[in-house]
C-alpha positions in Angstrom: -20.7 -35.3 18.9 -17.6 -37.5 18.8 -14.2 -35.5 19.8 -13.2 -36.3 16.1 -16.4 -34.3 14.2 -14.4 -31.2 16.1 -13.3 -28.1 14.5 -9.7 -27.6 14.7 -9.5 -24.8 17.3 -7.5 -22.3 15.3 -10.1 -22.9 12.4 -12.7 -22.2 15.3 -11.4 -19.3 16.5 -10.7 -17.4 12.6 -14.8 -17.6 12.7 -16.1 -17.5 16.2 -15.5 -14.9 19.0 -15.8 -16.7 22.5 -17.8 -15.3 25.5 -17.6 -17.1 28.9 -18.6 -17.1 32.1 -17.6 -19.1 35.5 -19.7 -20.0 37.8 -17.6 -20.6 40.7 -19.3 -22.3 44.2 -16.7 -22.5 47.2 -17.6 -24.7 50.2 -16.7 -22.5 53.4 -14.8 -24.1 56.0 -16.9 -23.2 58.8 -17.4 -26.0 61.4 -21.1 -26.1 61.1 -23.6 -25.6 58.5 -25.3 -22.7 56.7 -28.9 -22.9 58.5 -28.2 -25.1 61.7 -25.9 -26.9 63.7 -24.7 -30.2 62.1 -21.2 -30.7 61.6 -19.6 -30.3 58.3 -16.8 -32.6 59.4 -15.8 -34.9 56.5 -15.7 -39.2 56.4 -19.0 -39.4 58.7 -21.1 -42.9 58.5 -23.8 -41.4 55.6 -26.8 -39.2 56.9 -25.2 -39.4 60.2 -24.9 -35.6 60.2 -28.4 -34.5 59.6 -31.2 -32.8 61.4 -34.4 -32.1 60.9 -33.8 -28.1 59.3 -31.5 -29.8 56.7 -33.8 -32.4 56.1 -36.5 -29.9 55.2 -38.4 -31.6 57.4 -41.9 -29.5 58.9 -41.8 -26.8 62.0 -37.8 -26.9 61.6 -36.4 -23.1 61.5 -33.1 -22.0 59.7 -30.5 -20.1 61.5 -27.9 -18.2 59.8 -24.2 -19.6 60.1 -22.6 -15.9 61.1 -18.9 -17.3 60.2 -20.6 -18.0 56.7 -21.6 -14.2 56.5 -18.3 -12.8 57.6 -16.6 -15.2 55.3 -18.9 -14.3 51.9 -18.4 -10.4 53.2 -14.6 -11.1 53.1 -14.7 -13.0 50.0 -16.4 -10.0 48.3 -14.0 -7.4 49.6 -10.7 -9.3 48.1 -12.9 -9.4 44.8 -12.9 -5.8 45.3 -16.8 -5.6 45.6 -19.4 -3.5 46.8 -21.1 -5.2 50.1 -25.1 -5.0 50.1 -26.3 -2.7 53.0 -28.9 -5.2 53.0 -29.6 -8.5 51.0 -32.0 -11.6 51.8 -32.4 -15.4 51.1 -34.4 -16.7 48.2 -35.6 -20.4 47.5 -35.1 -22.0 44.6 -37.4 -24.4 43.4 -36.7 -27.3 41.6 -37.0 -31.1 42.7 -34.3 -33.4 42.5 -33.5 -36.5 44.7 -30.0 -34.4 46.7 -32.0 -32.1 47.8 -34.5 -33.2 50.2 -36.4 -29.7 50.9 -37.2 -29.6 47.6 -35.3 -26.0 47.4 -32.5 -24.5 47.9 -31.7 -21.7 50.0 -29.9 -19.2 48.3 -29.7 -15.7 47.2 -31.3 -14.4 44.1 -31.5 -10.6 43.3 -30.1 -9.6 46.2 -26.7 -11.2 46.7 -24.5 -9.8 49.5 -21.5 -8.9 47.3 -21.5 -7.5 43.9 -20.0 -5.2 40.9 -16.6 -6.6 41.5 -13.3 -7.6 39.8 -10.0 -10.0 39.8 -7.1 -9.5 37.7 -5.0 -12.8 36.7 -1.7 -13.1 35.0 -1.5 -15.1 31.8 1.8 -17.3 31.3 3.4 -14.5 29.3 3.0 -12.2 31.9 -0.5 -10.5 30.6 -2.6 -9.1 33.1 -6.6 -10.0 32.4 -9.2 -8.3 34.7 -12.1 -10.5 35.0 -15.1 -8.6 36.0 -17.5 -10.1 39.1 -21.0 -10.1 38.6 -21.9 -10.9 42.0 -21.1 -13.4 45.0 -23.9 -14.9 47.1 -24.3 -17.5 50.0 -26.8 -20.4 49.3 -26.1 -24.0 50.8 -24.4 -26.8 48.8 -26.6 -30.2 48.4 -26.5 -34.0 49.4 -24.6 -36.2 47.3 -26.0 -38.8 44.8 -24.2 -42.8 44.2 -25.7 -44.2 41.0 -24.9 -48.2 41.6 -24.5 -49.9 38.4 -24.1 -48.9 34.8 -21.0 -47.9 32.8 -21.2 -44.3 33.5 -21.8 -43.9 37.6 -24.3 -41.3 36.2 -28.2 -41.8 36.9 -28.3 -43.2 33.3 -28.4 -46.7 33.2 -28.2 -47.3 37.0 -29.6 -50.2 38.8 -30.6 -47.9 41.8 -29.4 -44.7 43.7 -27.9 -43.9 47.3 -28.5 -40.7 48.9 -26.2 -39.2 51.5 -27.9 -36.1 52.7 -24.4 -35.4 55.2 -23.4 -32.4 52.9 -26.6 -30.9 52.6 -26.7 -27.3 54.0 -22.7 -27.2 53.9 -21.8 -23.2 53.4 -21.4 -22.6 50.0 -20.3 -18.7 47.6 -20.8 -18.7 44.5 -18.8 -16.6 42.6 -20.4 -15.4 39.2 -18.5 -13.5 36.6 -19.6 -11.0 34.0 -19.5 -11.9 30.2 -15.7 -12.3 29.7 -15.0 -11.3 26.1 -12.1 -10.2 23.9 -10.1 -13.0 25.1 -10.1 -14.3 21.9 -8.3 -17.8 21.6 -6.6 -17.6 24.9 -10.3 -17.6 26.4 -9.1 -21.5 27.6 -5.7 -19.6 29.5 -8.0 -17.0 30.8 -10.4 -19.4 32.4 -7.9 -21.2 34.0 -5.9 -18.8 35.3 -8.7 -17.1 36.6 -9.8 -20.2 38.5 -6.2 -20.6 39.4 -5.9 -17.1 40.6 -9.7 -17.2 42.6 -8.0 -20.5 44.6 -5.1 -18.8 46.0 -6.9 -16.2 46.8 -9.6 -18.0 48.8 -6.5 -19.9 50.8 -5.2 -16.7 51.4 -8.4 -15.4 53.2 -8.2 -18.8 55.1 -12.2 -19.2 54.4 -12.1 -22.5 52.6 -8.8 -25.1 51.8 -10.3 -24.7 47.9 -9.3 -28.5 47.2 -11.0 -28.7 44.0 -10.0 -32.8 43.8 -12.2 -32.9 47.0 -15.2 -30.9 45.7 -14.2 -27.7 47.8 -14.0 -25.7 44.7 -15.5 -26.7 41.8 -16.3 -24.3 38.3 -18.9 -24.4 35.8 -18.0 -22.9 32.6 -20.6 -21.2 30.3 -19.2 -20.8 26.8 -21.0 -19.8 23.6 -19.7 -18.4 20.5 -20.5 -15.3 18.1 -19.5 -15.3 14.6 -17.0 -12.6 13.9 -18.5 -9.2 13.9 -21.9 -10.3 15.3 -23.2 -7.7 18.7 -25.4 -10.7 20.1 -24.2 -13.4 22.1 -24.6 -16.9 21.1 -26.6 -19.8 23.2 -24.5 -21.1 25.9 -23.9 -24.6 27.2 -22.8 -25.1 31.0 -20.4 -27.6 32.1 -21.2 -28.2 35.5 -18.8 -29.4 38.0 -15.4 -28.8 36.7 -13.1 -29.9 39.4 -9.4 -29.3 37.9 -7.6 -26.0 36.8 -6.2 -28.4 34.0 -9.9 -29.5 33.2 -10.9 -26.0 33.3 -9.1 -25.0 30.4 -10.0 -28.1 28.7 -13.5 -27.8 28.7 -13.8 -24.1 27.9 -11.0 -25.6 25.1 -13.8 -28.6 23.6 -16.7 -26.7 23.9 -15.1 -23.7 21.6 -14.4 -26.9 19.2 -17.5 -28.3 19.8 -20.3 -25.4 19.3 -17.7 -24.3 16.3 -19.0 -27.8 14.9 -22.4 -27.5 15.5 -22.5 -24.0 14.0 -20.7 -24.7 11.1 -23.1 -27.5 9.7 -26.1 -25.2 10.3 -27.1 -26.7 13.6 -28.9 -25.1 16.6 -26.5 -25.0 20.1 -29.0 -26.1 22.9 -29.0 -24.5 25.8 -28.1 -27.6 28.7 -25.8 -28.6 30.8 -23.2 -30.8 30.2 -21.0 -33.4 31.5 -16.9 -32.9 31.3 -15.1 -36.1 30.8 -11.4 -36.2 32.4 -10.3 -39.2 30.4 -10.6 -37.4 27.1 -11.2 -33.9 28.1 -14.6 -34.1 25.9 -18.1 -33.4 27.1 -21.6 -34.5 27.1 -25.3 -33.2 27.4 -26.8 -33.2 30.7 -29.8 -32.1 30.7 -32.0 -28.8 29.4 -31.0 -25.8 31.4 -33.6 -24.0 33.2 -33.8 -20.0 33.0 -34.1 -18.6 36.4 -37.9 -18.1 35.9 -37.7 -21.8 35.8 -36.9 -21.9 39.4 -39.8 -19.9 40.8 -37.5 -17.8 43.0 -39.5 -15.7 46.2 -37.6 -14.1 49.0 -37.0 -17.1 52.4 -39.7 -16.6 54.5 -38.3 -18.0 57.2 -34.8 -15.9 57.7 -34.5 -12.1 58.6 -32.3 -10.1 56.0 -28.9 -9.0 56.3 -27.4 -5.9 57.0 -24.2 -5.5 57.8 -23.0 -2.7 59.4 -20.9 -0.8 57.6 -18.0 -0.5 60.9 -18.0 -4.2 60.3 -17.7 -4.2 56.3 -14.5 -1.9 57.3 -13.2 -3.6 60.3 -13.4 -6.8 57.9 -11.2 -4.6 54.9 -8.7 -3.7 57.6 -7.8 -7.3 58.5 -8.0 -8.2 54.6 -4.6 -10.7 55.0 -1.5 -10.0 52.3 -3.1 -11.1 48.6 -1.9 -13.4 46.5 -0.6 -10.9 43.6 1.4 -9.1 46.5 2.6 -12.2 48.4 3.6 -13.5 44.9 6.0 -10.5 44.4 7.1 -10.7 47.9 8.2 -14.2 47.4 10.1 -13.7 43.9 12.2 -11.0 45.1 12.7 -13.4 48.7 13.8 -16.0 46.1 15.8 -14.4 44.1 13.8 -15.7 40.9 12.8 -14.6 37.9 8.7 -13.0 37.1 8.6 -16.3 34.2 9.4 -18.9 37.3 7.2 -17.6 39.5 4.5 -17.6 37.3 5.5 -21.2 36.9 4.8 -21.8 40.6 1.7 -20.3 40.5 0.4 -22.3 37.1 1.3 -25.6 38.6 -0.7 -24.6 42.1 3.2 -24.9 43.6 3.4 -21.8 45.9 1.4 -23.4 49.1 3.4 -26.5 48.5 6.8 -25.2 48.4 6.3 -22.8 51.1 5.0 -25.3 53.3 7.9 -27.5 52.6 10.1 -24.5 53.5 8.7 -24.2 56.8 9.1 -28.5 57.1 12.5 -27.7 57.0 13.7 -26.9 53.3 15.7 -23.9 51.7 13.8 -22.8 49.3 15.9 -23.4 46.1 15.4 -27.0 46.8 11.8 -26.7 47.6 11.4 -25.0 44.3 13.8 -28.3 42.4 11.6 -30.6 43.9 7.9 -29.7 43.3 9.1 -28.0 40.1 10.9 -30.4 38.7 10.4 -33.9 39.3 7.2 -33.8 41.1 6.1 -31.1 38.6 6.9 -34.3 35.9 4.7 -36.8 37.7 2.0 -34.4 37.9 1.9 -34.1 33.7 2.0 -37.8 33.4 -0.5 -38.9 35.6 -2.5 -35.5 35.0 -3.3 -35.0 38.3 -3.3 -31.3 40.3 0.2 -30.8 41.8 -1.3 -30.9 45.3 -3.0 -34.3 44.6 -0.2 -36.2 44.4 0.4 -39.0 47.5 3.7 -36.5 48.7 3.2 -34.3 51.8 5.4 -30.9 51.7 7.2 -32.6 54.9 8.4 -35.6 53.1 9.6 -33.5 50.3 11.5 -31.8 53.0 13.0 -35.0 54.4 14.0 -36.1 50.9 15.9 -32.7 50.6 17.6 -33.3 54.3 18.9 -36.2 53.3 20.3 -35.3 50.1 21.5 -32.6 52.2 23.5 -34.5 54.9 24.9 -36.9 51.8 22.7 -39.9 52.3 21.2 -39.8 48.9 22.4 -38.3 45.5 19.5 -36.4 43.5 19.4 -39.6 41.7 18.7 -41.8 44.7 15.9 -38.9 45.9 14.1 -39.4 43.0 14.3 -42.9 43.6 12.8 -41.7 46.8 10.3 -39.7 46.0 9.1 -42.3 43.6 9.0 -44.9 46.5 7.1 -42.0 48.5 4.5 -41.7 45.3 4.0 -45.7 45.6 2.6 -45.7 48.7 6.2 -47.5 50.2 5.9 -45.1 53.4 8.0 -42.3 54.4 11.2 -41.4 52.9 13.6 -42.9 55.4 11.5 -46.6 55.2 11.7 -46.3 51.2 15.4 -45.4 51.6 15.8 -48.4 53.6 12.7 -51.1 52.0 15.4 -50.7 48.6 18.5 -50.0 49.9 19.5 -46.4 48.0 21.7 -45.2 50.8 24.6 -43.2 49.6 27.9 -45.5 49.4 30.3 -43.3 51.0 32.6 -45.7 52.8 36.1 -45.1 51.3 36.6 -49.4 51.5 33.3 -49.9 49.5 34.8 -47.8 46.8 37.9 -48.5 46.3 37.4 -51.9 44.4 35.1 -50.0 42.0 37.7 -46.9 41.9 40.5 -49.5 40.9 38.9 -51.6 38.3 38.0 -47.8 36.5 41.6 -46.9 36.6 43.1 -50.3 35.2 40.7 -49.7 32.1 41.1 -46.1 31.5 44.6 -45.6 31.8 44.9 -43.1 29.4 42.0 -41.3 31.4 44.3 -41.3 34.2 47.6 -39.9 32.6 45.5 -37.4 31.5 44.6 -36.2 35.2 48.4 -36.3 36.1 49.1 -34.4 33.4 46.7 -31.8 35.1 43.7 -32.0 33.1 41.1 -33.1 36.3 38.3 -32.4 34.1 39.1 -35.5 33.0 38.3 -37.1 35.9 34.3 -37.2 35.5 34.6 -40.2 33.1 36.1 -42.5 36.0 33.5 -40.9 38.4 31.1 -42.0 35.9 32.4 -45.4 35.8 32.6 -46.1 39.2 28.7 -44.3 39.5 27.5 -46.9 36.8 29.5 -49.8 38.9 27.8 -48.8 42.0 24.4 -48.3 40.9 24.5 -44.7 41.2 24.7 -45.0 44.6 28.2 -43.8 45.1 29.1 -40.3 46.6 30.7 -38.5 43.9 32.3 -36.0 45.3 34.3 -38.5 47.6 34.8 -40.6 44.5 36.4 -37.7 42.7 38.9 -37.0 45.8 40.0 -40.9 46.2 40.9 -40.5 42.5 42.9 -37.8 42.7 44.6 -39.6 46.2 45.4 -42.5 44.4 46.8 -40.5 41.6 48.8 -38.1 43.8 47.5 -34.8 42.1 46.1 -32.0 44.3 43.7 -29.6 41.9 44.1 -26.2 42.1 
């Protein structure tokens, strides 16, 4: 179905009542894999980090990654979770090229965290609790190149590469409960949920949660009930959702979309689909198993887990500061409003501005930059906020140098556009086009003159007292420079050359 055979969303929304639910897999940052040794370092020569227990290869024996554990066990306390006395591995059956054991290693009924909850602010300041199903450790898979084709899908490929480097990377993933009564801000609620989930994994320092790298990535299982109904509707899965502003858009399309279907007396298949960034549309994967489907049975080849509970509790007790209470910690600490900082946290700014703090940076210019014109770059080119080619510390160095009166905020974001272009750092862009300040009193006394001689009147009006006045020859002399004049010298050589002293 073309995005133009959609129903308009409010129209969807006066019939349908949305349920969701996220499926959310995080890839742990733990050195070495889930079941052996190999290195989970990224940029490796393909299948260069491989052995034969993530090859699935005969007589090779898993070993638990322990850091994976503690990290899942933490993961479930911040959700505020129960932690399974004891829980076991399950395999998954199913074939498919990525994953060369022909199963995955996972956890089935028996997760190590469940019965949980998060609560995420909405843009108006609405708190939403999200209720956890259950997180579990299983083991991310290899990763598929389709060569040729339009779509870099399987479809229509000319043949396949398999890099088996990722298989076994540590993965939790985080399923939610139903989520209903949203209504139509079911689209806000995913993504602020997923927003919300990311800072919170940073804060535990288990995973970085780049979701533009695949360190985070969401699947969002929509279906709709007409308005009144008790039963839930068939749900479609997006799989692989890698953006908190494609998060929303999916949940968004597929309200439109099954809306569509349901409307012209169609049937909603049960699949997975495909989210498309360039148009925020999807598109059917493939049938979706039921869990039957997979042929679960407990790991034969791993003991269970038991965590003690002096562990569980020694694990709460070095829980670090969570992202709702850092976030209130940091507004008051800023001296800004409950609307700005929820700003921050719906363009994924916090991180970046406090990093660019500690590069250097007060905060009140931290905020201006990644807010404001970095903020701006991000809409256009619809890109995360922490995606773009600008490191906090460069940021930083565009504010020190606005801050020792090299550049105007004009010049900066001349700057920080050079920066975004791949020009090099700030102080080679500053340099490669010339946008130092001009501050030499010669330099600008030609261009302080000529605005003089043709605004006199501008000028009796300043000796008469009204400096105000003065802005329009500051402007001049900005235009004649290229904005590249220091105004606040400019101002006092015009009132020098006029012989008035403001008060």
């Amino acid at each position: 179905m073309s995005v133009i055979d959609l129903v308009p969303y409010e129209e969807a929304l006066a019939s349908y009542d949305p349920v969701m639910g996220l499926e959310v897999h995080v890839e742990l940052g733990t050195k070495t894999k889930m079941f052996c040794g190999c290195s989970t370092a990224l940029g490796a020569d393909p299948n260069t980090q491989v052995c034969p227990t993530c090859l699935g290869l005969p007589g090779s024996l898993p070993v638990v990654n322990a850091i994976g554990v503690e990290s899942a066990i933490r993961i479930g306390l911040a959700l505020n979770c129960e932690i399974a006395e004891w829980c076991r591995f399950a395999r998954k059956n199913y074939f498919y090229p990525d994953m060369p054991k022909n199963f995955q290693t996972s956890q089935y009924d028996e997760p190590i965290a469940f019965n949980g909850y998060l609560d995420v602010q909405l843009e108006d300041g609405e708190v939403f609790r999200v209720e956890i199903e259950r997180a579990h450790m299983e083991e991310d898979t290899g990763k598929s190149t389709h060569v040729g084709g339009a779509t870099g899908r399987i479809h229509g490929a000319e043949y396949s590469l398999l890099d088996y480097n990722r298989a076994g990377i540590p993965l939790i993933e985080i399923v939610t409960k139903p989520i209903e009564g949203a209504g139509d801000r079911a689209p806000e609620v995913a993504r602020a949920y997923v927003a919300e989930l990311r800072e919170l994994i940073r804060a535990l320092g288990v995973s970085e949660a780049r979701m533009e790298m695949g360190q985070m990535r969401c699947d969002v299982n929509l279906s709709l009930m007409p308005k009144g109904a008790m039963k839930f509707g068939t749900r479609s899965e997006t799989k692989n959702v890698n953006s908190l502003r494609s998060v929303e858009r999916a949940a968004r399309f597929e309200i439109q979309r099954h809306a569509a279907v349901l409307n012209e007396g169609g049937t909603i298949v049960q699949e997975t689909r495909h989210f498309h960034e360039e148009n925020g549309s999807t598109t059917s994967g493939r049938i979706k198993e039921e869990a039957e489907d997979y042929r679960y049975f407990p790991e034969p080849d791993l003991v269970p887990v038991a965590p003690s509970r002096e562990w569980v509790e020694q694990l709460r007790g070095e829980l670090p500061e969570l992202p709702r209470v850092r976030r209130q910690r940091l507004q008051q600490e800023w001296g800004i409003s409950e609307a700005e900082m929820q700003s921050a946290l719906n363009a994924g700014a916090i991180d970046l501005i406090l990093e660019t703090i500690a590069a250097g940076a007060p905060s009140d210019q931290a905020r201006k930059w990644w807010m404001g014109e970095l903020a701006r770059r991000s809409n256009e080119d619809g890109v995360e906020l922490g995606a773009l080619p600008i490191t906090p510390a460069q940021v930083a160095r565009v504010s020190a140098l606005v801050a020792e009166g090299k550049l105007n905020d004009k010049l900066a974001r001349q700057v920080i556009e050079g920066v975004l272009a791949g020009e090099g750092e700030p102080d080679e862009v500053v340099a490669k086009r010339g946008l130092a300040v001009v501050s030499d009193d010669s330099a600008l006394t030609a261009a302080i003159d000529a605005a003089l001689a043709a605004q006199p009147d501008v000028a009796d009006k300043i000796r008469s007292g009204k400096f105000a006045a003065a802005g329009a020859l500051v402007g001049a002399v900005m235009k004649a420079t290229r904005g590249q004049a220091d105004a606040a010298r400019v101002k006092e050589l015009i009132f020098e050359k006029l012989g008035v002293t403001p008060e």
